[in-house]
C-alpha positions as CSV (number, residue, x, y, z in Angstrom):
1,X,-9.2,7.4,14.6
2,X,-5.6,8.6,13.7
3,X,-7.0,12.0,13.5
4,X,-4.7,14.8,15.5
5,X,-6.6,18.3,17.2
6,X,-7.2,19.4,14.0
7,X,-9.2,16.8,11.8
8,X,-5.8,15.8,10.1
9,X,-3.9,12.8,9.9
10,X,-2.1,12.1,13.1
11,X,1.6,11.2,13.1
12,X,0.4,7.2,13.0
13,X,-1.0,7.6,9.5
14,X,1.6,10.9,8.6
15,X,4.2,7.9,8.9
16,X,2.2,5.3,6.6
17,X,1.0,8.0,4.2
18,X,4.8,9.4,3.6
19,X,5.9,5.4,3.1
20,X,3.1,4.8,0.3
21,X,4.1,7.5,-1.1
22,X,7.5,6.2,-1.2
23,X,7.1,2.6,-2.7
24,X,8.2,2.9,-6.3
25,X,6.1,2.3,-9.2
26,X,5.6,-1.4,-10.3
27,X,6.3,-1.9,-6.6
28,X,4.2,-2.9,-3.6
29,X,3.8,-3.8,0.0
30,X,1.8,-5.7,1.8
31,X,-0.4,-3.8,4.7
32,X,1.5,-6.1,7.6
33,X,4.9,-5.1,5.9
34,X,3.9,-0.9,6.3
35,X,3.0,-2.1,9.6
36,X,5.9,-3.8,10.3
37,X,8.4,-0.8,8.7
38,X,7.0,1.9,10.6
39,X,6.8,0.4,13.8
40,X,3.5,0.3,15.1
41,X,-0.1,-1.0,14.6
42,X,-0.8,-4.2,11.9
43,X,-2.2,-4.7,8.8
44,X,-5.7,-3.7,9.8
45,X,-4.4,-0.3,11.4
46,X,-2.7,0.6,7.8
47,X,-5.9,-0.8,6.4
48,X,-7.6,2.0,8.8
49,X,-5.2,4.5,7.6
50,X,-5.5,3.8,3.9
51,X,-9.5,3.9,4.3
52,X,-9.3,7.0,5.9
53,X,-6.4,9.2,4.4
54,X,-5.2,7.4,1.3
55,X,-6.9,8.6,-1.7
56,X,-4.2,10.9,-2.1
57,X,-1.0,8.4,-2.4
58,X,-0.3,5.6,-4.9
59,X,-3.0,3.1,-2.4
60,X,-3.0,0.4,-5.7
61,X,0.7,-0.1,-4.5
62,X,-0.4,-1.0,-0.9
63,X,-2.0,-5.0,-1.4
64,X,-2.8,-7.9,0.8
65,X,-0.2,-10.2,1.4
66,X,-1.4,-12.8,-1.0
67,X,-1.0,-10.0,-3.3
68,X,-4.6,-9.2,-4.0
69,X,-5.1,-5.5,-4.3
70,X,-8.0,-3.5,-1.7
71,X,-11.5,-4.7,-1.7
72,X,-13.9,-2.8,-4.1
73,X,-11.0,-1.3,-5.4
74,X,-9.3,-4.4,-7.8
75,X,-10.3,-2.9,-11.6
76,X,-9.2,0.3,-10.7
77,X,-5.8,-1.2,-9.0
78,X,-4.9,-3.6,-12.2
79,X,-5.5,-0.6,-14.8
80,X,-2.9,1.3,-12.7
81,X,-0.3,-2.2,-12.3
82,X,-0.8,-2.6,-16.1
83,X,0.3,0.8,-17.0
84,X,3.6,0.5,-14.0
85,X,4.4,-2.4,-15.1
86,X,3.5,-4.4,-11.6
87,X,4.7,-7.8,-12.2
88,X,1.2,-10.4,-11.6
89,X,1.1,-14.4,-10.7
90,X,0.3,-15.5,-14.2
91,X,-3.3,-16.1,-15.1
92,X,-4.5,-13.9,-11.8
93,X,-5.3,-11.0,-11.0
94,X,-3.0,-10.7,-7.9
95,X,0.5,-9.0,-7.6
96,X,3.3,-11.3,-7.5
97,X,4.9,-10.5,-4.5
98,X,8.0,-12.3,-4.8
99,X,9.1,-10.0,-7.6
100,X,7.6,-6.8,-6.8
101,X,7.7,-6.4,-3.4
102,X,9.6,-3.3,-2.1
103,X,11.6,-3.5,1.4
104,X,11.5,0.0,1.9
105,X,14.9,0.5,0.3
106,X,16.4,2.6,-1.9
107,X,14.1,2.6,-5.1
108,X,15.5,0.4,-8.0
């Protein structure tokens, strides 16, 4: 699944991997709003995507949309939003994604 001819990423997941790679440090998006920007799919196809391809983009900066980072992956994600500078709901260990997440615009 979202593999092209030759065992690569197809376009589907070329799309989502070159907009993770995009969202700014101490920045984040929810899988739904990936989903949403690239036009296709939902959160459990980026989820697919990021399973499959994404251990070679900035993945801690892809989260749920309550702002918890990927399953099995949480210790790992809040070394890397402590050393960005990720803003986190206080006293949790979730982003909080009023303040830090990204639209997709022009990095600020």
């Amino acid at each position: 699944m979202f593999t092209d001819e030759e065992g690569g990423p197809d376009d589907y997941a070329e799309g989502v991997l070159a907009l993770v790679e995009r969202i700014p440090p101490g920045r984040v998006m929810a899988y739904g709003d990936i989903a949403e920007y690239v036009g296709r799919g939902g959160p459990r196809q980026v989820g697919s995507v990021m399973s499959s391809w994404g251990g070679g983009v900035p993945w801690w900066r892809v989260v749920r949309a309550d702002g918890r980072p990927a399953s099995g992956h949480e210790v790992r994600a809040l070394s890397h939003y402590a050393a960005e500078g990720t803003p986190m709901r206080p006293g949790s260990d979730r982003v909080d994604m009023r303040r830090a997440r990204w639209d997709g615009g022009d990095a600020s």
